[in-house]
C-alpha positions as CSV (number, residue, x, y, z in Angstrom):
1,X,-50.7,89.9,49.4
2,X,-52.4,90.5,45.8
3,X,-54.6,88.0,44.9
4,X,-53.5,84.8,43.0
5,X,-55.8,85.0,39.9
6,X,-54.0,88.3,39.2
7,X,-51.1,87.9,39.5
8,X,-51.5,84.6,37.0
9,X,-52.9,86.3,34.7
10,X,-50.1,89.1,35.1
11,X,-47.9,86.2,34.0
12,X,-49.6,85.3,31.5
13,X,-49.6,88.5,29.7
14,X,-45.6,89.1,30.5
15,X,-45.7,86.1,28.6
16,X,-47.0,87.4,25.5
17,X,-44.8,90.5,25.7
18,X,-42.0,88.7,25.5
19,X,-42.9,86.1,22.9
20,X,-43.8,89.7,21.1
21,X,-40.5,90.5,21.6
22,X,-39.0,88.1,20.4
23,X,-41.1,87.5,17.0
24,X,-44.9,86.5,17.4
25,X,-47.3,88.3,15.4
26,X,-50.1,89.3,17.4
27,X,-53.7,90.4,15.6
28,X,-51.2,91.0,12.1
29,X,-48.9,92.9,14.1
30,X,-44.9,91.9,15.0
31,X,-42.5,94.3,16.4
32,X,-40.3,94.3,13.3
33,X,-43.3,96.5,11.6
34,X,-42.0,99.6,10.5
35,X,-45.8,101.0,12.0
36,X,-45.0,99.2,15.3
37,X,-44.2,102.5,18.0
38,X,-44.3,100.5,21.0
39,X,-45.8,97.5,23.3
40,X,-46.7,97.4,27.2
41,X,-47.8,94.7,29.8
42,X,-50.2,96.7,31.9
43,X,-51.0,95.1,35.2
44,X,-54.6,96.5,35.0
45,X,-56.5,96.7,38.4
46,X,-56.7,93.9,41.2
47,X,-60.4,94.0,41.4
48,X,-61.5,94.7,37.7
49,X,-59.6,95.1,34.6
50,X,-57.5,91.9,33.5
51,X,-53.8,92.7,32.9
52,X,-53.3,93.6,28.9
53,X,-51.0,94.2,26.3
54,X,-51.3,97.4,24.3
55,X,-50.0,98.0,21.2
56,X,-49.3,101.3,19.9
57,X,-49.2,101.3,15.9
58,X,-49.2,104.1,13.7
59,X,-52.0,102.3,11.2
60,X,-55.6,103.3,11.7
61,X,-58.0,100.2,12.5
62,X,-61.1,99.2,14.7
63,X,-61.0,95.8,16.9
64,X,-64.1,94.5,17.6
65,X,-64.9,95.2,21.2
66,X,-62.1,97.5,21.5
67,X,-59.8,94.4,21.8
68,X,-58.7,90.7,20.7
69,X,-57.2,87.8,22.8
70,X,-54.0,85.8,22.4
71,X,-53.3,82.9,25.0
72,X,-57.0,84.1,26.7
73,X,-54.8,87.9,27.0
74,X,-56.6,90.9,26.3
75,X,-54.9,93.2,23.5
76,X,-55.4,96.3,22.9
77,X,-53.8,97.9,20.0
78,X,-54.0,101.9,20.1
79,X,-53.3,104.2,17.1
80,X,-51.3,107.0,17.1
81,X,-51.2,110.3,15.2
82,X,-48.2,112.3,14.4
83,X,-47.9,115.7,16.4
84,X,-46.5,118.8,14.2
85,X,-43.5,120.4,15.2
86,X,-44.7,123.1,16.7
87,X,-43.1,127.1,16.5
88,X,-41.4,127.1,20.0
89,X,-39.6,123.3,19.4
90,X,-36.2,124.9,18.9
91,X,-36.3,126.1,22.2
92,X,-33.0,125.8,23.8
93,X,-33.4,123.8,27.1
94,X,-30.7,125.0,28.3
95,X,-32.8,127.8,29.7
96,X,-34.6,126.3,32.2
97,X,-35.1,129.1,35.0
98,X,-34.2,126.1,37.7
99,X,-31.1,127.2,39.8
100,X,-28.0,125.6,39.2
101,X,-26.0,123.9,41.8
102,X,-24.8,125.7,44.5
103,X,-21.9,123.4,46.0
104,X,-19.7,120.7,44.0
105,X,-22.2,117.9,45.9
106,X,-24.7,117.4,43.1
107,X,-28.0,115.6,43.1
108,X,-30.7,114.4,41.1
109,X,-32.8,116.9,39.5
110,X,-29.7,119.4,38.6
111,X,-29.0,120.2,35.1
112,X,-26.2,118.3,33.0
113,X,-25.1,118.6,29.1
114,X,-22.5,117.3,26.6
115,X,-20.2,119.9,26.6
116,X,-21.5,121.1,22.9
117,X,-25.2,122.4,23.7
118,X,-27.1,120.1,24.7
119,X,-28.8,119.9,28.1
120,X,-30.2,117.4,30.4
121,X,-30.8,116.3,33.6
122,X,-28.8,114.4,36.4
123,X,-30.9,111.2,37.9
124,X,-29.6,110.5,41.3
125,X,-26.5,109.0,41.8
126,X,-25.8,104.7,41.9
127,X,-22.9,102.7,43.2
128,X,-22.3,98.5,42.5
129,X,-22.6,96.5,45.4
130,X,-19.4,95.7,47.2
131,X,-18.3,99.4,46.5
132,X,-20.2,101.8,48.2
133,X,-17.5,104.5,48.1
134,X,-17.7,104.5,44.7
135,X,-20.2,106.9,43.5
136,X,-21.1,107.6,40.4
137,X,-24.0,110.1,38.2
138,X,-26.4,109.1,36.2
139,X,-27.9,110.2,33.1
140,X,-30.0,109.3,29.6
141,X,-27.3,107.9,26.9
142,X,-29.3,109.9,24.1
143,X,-28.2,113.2,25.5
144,X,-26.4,115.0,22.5
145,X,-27.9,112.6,19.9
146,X,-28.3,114.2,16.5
147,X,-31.5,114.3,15.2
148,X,-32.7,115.2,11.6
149,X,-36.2,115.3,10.6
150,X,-37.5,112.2,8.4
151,X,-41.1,112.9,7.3
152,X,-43.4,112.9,10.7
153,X,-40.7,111.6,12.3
154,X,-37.0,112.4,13.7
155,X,-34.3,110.5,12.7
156,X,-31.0,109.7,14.8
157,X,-27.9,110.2,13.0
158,X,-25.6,109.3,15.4
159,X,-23.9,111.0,19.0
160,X,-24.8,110.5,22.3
161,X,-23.0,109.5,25.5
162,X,-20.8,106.6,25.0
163,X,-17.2,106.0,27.3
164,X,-15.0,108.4,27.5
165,X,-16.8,111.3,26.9
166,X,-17.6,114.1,29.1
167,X,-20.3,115.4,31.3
168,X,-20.3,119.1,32.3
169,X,-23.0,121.2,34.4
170,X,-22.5,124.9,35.4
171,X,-25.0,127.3,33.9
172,X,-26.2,128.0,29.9
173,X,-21.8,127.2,28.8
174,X,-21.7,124.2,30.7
175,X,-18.4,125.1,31.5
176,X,-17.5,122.8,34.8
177,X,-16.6,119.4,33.8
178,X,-17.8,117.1,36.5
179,X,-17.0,113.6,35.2
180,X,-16.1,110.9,32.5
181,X,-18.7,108.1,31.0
182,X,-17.3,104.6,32.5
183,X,-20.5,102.8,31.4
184,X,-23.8,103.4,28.6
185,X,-26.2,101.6,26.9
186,X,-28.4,102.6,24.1
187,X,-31.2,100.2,24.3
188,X,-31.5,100.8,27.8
189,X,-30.5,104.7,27.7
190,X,-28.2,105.0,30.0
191,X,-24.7,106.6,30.9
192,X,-22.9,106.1,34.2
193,X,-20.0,108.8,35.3
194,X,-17.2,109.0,37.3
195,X,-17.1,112.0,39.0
196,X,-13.7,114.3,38.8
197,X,-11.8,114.9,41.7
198,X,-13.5,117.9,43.9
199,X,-17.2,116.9,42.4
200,X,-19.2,114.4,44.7
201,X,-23.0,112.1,43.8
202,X,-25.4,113.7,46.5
203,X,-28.0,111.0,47.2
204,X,-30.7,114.1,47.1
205,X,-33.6,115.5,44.8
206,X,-33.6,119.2,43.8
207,X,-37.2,120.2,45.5
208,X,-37.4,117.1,47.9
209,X,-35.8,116.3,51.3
210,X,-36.4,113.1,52.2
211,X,-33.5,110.1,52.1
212,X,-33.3,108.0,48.9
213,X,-33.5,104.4,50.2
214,X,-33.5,102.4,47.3
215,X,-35.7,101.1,44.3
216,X,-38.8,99.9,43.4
217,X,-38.9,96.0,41.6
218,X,-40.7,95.4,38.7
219,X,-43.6,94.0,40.8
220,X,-43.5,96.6,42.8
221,X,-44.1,98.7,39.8
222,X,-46.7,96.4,38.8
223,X,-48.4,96.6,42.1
224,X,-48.0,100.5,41.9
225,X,-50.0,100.5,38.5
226,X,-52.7,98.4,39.5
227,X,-53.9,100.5,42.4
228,X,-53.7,103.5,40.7
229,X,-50.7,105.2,42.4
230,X,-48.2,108.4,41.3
231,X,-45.1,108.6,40.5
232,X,-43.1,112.0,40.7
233,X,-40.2,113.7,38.5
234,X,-37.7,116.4,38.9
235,X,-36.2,117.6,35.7
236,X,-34.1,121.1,35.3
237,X,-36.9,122.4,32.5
238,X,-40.6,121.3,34.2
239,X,-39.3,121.2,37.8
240,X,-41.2,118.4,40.0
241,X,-44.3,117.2,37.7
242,X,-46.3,113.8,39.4
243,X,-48.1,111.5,37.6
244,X,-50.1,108.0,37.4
245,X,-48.1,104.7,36.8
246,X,-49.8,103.7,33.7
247,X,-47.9,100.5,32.5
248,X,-44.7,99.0,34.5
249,X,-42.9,97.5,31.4
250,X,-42.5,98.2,28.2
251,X,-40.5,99.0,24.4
252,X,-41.1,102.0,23.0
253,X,-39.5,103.1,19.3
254,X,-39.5,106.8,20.2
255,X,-37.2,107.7,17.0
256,X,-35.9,106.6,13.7
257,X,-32.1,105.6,12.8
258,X,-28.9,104.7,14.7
259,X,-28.3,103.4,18.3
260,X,-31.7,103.5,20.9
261,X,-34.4,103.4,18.5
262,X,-35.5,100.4,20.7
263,X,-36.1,101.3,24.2
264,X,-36.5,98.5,26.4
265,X,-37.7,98.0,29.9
266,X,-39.7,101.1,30.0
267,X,-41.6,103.2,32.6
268,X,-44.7,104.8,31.5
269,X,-46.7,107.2,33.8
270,X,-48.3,110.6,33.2
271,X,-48.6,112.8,30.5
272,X,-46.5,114.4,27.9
273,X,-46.4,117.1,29.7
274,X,-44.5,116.1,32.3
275,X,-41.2,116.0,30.4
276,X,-39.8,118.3,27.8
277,X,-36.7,118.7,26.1
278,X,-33.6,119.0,28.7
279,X,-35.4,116.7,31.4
280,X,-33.6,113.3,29.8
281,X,-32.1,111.9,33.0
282,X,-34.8,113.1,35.5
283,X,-34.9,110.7,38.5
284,X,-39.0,109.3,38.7
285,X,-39.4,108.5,42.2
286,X,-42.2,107.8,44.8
287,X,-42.1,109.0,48.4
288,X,-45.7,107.4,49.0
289,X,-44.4,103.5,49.0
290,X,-43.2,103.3,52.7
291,X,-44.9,104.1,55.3
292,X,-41.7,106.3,56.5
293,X,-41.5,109.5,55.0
294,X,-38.3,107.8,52.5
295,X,-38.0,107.9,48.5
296,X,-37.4,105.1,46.6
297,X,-37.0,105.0,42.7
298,X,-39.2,104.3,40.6
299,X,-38.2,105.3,37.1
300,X,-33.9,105.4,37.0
301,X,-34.1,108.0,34.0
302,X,-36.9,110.0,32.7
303,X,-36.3,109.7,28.9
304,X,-39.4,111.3,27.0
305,X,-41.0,111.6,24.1
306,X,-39.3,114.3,20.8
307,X,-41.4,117.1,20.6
308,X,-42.8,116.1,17.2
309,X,-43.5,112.8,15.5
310,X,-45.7,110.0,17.1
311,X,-46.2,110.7,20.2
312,X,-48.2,108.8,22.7
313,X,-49.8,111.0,25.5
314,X,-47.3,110.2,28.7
315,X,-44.1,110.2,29.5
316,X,-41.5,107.1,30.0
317,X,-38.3,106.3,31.1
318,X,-36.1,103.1,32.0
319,X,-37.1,101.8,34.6
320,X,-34.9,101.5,37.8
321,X,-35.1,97.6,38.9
322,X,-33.5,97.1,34.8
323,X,-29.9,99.2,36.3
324,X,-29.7,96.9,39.9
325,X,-31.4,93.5,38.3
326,X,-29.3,93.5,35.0
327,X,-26.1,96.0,36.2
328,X,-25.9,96.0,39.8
329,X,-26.3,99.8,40.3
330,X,-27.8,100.5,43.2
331,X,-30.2,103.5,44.1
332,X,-30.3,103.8,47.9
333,X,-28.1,106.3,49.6
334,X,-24.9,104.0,51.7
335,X,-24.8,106.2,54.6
336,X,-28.7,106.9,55.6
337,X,-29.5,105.2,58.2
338,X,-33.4,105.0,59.5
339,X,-34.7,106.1,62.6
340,X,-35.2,104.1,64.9
């Protein structure tokens, strides 16, 4: 049980997200400002900090007391500074050093591209309730987007996942074509495949080896945040990287231009450094939440910051209770059964 003056005053700041969302200006800010980079409910802790709202903007100012109120919620509004592209940002993920798959059962963690250069990572697999023979990957939508630099910032031109194109895996060519998009959003950043004959979803994690038994809600998450606990991530470029939950929802701008500029529904844990370019898709799991050694998950998709722009110091990714609340994917594996 969490107490009862949290979790109202958790509500109360959702509250004000969404409101935000939707067109209240908060302390001179609204979300339709071009300095606007993102906005996150933070559950803060049970036995001190009062959930907030944190505003990332891109325009230097001072609060007074490091904060202002709207509806008796604390705001914080954090500015950001854009990181230079640096010499090594045209590395090509594709070369990861992580192994590729060794059988046509592939799992979450193993690498995945476009079929014209660009890499990223499987999450692990979902299916839709009533059809658990029907297995299908998972993967960010922005994979393959072009990008073109605007300033301090990218811009996105266009490309992407969207139905009907294909995913591929099989070394730096890609060459193996393991599936078709049936489903993708951009706001959301996702793509759903359906796997070609002779390729199969393994419910697994490249470096873990316990079962995937579902995922976590959003107060779960919440919960998760306010005591302080990790999350994990397996990507094909940084491997297995493990971090704090640091806010359970969110909308993030983490680009200019065309088609998922607006993330919504947002993870955010760790540090930058825990994703790079090529680990879009990672699965963000924790294998801490039950007291059986189990995974559930946590974050559906790492997606991640560019390597330049305005960058915030973490890493973030859709969350997974947005895919089963809002699309009826489901995380757990259909033929584990626990131990009894």
């Amino acid at each position: 049980m969490v107490p009862a003056r949290w979790y109202d005053n958790l509500t109360k700041a959702r509250n004000v997200y969404y409101d935000f969302l939707n067109g209240d200006n908060i302390h001179n800010h609204q979300l339709s400002d071009d300095n606007v980079k993102g906005v996150w409910v933070s559950a803060g802790t049970i036995d001190g900090q009062k959930p907030f709202i944190e505003i990332e903007s891109t325009s230097d100012e001072t609060l007074p007391l490091g904060y202002v109120e709207s509806n008796g919620v604390p705001i914080k509004v954090t500015n950001l500074e854009p990181k230079e592209k640096a010499e090594d940002s045209d590395k090509d993920p594709n070369k990861s050093g992580r192994t590729e798959p060794q059988s046509n059962y592939i799992g979450g963690g193993d690498r995945c591209g476009n079929g014209d250069g660009s890499a990223g990572t499987l999450a692990t697999p979902v299916w839709k309730s009533g059809n658990a023979s029907d297995r299908y990957f998972l993967t960010c939508e922005h994979i393959g987007a072009e990008m073109s630099d605007f300033g301090d910032e990218l811009f996105r031109t266009g490309g992407g996942l969207s139905e009907g194109d294909k995913l591929h895996t099989g070394g730096s060519s890609f060459s193996s074509e393991i599936g078709e998009v049936i489903d993708a959003s951009c706001s959301n950043d996702f793509a759903v495949v359906d796997p070609e004959d002779g390729y199969t979803p393994d419910f697994s994690i490249n470096g873990e080896s316990s079962p995937i038994v579902g995922s976590i809600s959003k107060d779960g998450l919440s919960d998760m945040e306010s005591n302080g606990e990790q999350v994990k991530k397996s990507g094909q470029v940084t491997g297995v990287t493990s971090g704090e939950v640091k806010a359970y929802n969110g909308t993030v701008f983490p680009y200019l231009g065309t088609c998922g500029t607006r993330r919504t529904n947002q993870l955010r844990w760790g540090t930058e450094d825990d994703s790079k370019d090529g680990d879009s898709g990672s699965p963000v799991y924790t294998d801490e939440y039950t007291s059986a050694d189990e995974i559930l998950i946590a974050g559906g998709l790492d997606g991640g910051w560019p390597s330049y722009g305005y960058v915030g110091d973490y890493a973030f990714g859709t969350a997974a209770y947005v895919l089963h609340q809002d699309y009826d994917y489901r995380f757990s594996d259909p033929s584990y059964r626990p131990r009894s």
